[in-house]
C-alpha positions in Angstrom: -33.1 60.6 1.0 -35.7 59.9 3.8 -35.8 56.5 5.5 -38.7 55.9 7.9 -39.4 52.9 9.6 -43.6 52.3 9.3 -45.5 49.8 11.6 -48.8 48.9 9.9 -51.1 46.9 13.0 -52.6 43.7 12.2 -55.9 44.1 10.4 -55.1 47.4 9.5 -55.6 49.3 5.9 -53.9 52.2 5.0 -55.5 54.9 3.3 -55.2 55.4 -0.7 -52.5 57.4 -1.3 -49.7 58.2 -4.0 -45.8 58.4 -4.1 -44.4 61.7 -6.1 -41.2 60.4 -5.8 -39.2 56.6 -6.2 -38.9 54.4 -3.0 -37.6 51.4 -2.4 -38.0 48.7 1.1 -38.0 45.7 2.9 -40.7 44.1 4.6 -38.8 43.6 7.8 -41.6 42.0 9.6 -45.3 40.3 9.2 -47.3 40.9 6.1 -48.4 43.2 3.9 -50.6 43.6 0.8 -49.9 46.1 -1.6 -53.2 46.9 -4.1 -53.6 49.2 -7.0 -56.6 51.1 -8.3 -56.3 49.2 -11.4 -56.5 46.1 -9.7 -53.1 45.0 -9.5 -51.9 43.2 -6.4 -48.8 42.7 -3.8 -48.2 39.8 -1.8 -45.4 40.7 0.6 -43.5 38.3 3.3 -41.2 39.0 5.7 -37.6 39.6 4.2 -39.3 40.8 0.5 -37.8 43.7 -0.6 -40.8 46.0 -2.7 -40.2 49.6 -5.3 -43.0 51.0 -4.9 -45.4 52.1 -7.5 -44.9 56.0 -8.8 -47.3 58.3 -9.2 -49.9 55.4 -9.3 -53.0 55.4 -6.8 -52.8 52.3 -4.3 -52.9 51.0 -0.5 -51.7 48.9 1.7 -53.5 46.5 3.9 -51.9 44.3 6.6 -53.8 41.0 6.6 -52.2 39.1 9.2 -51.9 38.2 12.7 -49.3 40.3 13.5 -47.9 44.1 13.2 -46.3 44.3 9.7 -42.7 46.5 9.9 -41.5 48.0 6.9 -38.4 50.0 5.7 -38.6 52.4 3.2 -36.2 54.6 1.2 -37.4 57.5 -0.7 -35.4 59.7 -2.9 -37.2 63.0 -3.6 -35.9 66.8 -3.6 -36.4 69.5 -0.8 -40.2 70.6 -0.8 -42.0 67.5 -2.1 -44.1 65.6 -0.1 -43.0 61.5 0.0 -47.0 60.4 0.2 -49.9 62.0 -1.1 -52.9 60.8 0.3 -55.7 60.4 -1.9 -59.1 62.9 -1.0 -62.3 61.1 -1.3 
């Protein structure tokens, strides 16, 4: 299990990326977006918990005013990565 803490600055977008493995978090603070490649999209609040998508392309983008904190679990094995950025 790794937990990291992620602050995502106001206006900021993450780059494109994938999970290998399940994760699971809580927005703790500000807002966040969540946006597949296939056009699906996440509205997230302060307080909303989010499981991420596996294995599916997306980013985040933080919309708001104000950093957005989230926490996230992931639950992987020794020797794979937790994020897999996207090359473009």
């Amino acid at each position: 299990i790794t937990i990291l803490r992620i602050t995502i600055p106001a206006g900021t977008r993450l780059e494109t990326h994938t999970h290998p493995v399940l994760n699971a978090g809580v927005l703790v603070s500000g807002q966040l977006t969540v946006v597949t490649t296939e056009g699906k999209t996440l509205r997230l609040k302060a307080g909303d918990p989010i499981v991420e998508v596996v294995n599916t392309i997306h980013y985040g983008v933080n919309e708001g005013d104000a950093p957005a904190e989230i926490v996230v679990f992931y639950a992987g094995a020794v020797g794979t990565p937790i994020t897999v950025v996207k090359q473009e």
